[in-house]
Each structure stands twice: as structure tokens, then as C-alpha cells.
C-alpha positions as MATLAB code, in Angstrom:
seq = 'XXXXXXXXXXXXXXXXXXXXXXXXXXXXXXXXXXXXXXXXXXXXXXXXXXXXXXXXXXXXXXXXXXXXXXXXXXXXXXXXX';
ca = [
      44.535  -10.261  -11.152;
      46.215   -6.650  -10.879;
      45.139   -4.174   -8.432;
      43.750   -2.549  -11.703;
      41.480   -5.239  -12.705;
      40.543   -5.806   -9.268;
      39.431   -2.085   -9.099;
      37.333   -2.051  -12.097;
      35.422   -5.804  -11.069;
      34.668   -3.638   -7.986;
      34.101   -0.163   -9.348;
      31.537   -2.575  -11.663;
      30.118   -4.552   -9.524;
      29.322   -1.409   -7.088;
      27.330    0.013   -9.647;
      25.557   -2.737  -10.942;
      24.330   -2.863   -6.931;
      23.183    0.430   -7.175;
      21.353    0.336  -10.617;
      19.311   -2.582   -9.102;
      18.814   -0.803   -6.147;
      17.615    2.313   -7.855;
      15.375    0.289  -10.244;
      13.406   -1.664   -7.410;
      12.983    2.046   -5.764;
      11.682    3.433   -8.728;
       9.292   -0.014   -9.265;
       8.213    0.410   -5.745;
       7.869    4.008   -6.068;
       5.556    3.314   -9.536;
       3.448    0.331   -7.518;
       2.517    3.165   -4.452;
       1.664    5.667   -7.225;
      -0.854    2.904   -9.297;
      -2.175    1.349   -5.889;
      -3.087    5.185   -4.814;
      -4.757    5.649   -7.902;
      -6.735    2.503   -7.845;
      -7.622    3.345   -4.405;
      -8.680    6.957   -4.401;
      -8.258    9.884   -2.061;
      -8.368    8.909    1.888;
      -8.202    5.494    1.452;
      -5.287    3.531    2.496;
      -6.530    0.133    3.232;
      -6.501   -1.949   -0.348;
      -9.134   -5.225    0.815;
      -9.663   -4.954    4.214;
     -12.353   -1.645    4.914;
     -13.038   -2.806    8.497;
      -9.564   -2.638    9.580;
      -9.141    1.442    8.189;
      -9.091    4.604   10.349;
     -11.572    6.463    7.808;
     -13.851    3.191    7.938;
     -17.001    4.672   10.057;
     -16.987    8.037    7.978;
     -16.248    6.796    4.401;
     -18.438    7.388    1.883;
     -17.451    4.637   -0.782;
     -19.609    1.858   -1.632;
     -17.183   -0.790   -0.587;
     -17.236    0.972    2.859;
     -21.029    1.256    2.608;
     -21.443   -2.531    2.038;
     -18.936   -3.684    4.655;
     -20.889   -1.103    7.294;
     -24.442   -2.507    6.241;
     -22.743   -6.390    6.134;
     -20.566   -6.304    9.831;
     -22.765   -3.536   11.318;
     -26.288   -4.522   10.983;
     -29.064   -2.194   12.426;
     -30.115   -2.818   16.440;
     -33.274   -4.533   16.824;
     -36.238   -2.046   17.408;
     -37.217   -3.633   21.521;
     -33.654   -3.746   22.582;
     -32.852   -0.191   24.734;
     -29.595    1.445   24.257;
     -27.367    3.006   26.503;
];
């Protein structure tokens, strides 16, 4: 091969690197975008409700049912502290 061709191979192969890399940002970028949506506002945990920050304060019914499932209400003789 001639330094030309040996140029061009690289000048193409370079930028076939960087479409690829620019197309799996911009799929990456579209996944966060659809996952927020499905998600809503304030909630950044996708299956796992328990494990999020917002978990005791949440207000969705996922949230509600996970509270009222792992967090069932104290017995009426036991004494609190």
C-alpha cells in the first residue's frame, strides 16, 4: 500500500469509530430520555422503590404499595420509643 492509501484506510476507519461512537451516545441519550418519561418527575429508581432516596415521601402508588407491603403498621400493645 502507498502512504496515500494507508491515509485514507485510516482517515476511514477513524470516522467510522466515531459515527458508532456518536450513534450509541445518541441511543443512550434517547433510552435516559424514554426511561425518564416512563418514570415520571422525582423518581429515579426504575423496579426497586425501597432502595430510592424519595421512597418514604413519594406519593406514587407503586411507592404506596411497597410502604403498606415492607412497612406494615406497629401492633396497637407494643410501646414506642
Amino acid at each position: 500500500m502507498t502512504g496515500r492509501q494507508q491515509e485514507k484506510r485510516r482517515e476511514f476507519l477513524i470516522s467510522g469509530v466515531r459515527y458508532l461512537a456518536f450513534g450509541g451516545l445518541g441511543l443512550f441519550g434517547a433510552g435516559q430520555v424514554m426511561k425518564g418519561r416512563r418514570l415520571g418527575t422525582n423518581c429515579i429508581k426504575l423496579e426497586i422503590c425501597r432502595d430510592c432516596i424519595e421512597y418514604s415521601g413519594c406519593s406514587k402508588p407503586k411507592a404506596e404499595d411497597a410502604r403498606t407491603k415492607y412497612n406494615p403498621p406497629e401492633r396497637a400493645g407494643k410501646q414506642g420509643k
